[in-house]
C-alpha positions as CSV (number, residue, x, y, z in Angstrom):
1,X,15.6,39.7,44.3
2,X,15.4,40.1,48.0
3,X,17.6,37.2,49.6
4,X,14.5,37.2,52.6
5,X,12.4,34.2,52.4
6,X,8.6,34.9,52.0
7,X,7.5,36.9,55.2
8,X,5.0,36.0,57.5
9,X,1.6,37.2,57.8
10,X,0.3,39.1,60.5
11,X,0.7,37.1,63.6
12,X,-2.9,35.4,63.9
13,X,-1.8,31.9,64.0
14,X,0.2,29.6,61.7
15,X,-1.4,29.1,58.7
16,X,-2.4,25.5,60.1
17,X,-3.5,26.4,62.9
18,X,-5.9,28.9,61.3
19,X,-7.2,25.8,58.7
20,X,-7.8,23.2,61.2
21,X,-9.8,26.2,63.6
22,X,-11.7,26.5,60.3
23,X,-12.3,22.8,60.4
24,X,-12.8,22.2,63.7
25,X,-15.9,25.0,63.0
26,X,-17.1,22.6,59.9
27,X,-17.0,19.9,62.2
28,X,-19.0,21.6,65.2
29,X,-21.9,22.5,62.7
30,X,-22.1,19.0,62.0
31,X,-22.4,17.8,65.3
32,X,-25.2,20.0,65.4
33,X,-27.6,18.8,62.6
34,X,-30.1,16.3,63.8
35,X,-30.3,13.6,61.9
36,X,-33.9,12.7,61.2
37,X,-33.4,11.2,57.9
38,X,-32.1,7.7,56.1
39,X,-29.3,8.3,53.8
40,X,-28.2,11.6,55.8
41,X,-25.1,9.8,58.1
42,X,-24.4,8.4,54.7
43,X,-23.8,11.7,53.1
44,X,-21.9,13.0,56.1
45,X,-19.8,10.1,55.8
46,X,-19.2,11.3,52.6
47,X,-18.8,15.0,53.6
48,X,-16.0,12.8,56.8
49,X,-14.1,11.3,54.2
50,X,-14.3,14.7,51.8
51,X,-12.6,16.6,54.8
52,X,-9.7,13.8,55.1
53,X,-8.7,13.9,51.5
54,X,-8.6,17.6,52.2
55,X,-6.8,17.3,55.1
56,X,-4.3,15.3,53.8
57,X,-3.9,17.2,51.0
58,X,-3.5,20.4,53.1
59,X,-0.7,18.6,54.8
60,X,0.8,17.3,52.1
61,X,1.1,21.1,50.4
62,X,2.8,22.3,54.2
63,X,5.4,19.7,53.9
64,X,6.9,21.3,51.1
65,X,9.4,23.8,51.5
66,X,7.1,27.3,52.6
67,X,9.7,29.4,50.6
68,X,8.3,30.3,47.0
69,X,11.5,32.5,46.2
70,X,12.5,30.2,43.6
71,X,8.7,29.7,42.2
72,X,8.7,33.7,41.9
73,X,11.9,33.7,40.3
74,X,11.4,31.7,37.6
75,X,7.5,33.1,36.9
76,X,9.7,36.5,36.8
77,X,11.9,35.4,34.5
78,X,9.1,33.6,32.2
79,X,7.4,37.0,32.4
80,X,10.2,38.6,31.1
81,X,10.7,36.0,28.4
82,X,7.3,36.7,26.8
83,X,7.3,40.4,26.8
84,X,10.3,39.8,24.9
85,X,8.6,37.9,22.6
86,X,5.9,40.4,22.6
87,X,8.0,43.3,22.0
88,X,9.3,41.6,18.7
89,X,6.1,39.8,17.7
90,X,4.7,44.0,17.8
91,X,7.5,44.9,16.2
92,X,6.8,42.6,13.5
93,X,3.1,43.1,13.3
94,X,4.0,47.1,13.0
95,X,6.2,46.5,9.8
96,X,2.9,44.3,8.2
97,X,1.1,46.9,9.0
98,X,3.1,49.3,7.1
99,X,3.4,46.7,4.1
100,X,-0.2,46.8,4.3
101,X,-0.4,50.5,4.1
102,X,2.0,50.5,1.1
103,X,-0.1,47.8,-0.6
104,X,-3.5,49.5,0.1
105,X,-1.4,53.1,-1.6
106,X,0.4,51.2,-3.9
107,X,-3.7,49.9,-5.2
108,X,-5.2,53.1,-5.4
109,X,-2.7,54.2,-7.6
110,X,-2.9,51.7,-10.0
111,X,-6.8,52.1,-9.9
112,X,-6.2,55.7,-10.6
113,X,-3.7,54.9,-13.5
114,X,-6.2,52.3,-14.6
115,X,-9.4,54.2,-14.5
116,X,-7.5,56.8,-16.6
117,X,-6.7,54.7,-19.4
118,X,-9.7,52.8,-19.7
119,X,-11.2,56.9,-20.1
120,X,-8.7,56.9,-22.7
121,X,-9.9,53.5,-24.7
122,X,-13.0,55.1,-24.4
123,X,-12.3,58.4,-25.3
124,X,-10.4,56.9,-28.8
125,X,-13.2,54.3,-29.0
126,X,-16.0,56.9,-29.0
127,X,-13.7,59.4,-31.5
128,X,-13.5,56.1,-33.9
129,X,-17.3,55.8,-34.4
130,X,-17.5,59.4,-34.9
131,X,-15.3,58.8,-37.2
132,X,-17.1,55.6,-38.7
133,X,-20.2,57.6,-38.9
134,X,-18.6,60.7,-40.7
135,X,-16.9,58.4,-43.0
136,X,-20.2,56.2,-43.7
137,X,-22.1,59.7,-44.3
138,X,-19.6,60.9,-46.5
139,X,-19.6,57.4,-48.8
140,X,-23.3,57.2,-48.6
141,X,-23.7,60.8,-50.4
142,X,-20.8,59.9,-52.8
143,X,-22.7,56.9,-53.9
144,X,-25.6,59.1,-54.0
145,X,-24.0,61.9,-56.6
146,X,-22.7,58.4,-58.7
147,X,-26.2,56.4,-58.8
């Protein structure tokens, strides 16, 4: 990584300077609403005291340190870790898949096997009731030529 701290923007003010001018702005378009009703100073208070917490918030996030090298570095280096984990959670999902696709093969063959010898009880099953029948006809006229 670049040993550079994070570089400056364009030269249009510090970045404080540009928020308070923001609310300094906020702060002019209040002074110009004419209060004509109860409970309005009330909510402007509220709006006042809205703008300080801001405020101090805003100054609170400046007095850390401005350079976010070591932020970066370490979202970089998470980002890294979890394409790893990507790479060999896709490797992973790739060999199912192909487990899958050997399964799914590995069915239709045994449907195939399965359709062709339940043909084949059938085949022998239907041969055996011809052969019932020939036998019964062939008994029946034997008792017939001995009655």
């Amino acid at each position: 990584m670049n040993e550079e701290p994070t570089k400056e923007l364009p030269d249009r003010g510090s970045f404080e300077q540009r928020v308070f001018a923001r609310f300094d702005a906020i702060d002019a378009r209040f002074d110009g609403v004419d209060v004509r009703f109860d409970g309005v100073d009330a909510r402007l208070d509220g709006v006042d005291a809205r703008l300080d917490r801001v405020d101090a918030r805003l100054e609170k996030l400046e007095s850390h340190s401005s350079n976010t090298k070591p932020i970066w570095e370490r979202a970089l280096k998470e980002i890294l870790e979890t394409q790893l984990e990507v790479g060999g959670l896709k490797s992973k999902v790739e060999a199912i898949e192909t487990k899958v696709e050997q399964l799914v093969e590995s069915q239709r063959d045994f449907k195939i096997k399965l359709t062709r010898r339940i043909d084949l009880v059938l085949e022998t099953l239907v041969d055996t009731r011809e052969g019932m029948r020939d036998a019964d006809e062939r008994l029946t006229r034997l008792e017939s030529k001995l009655a």
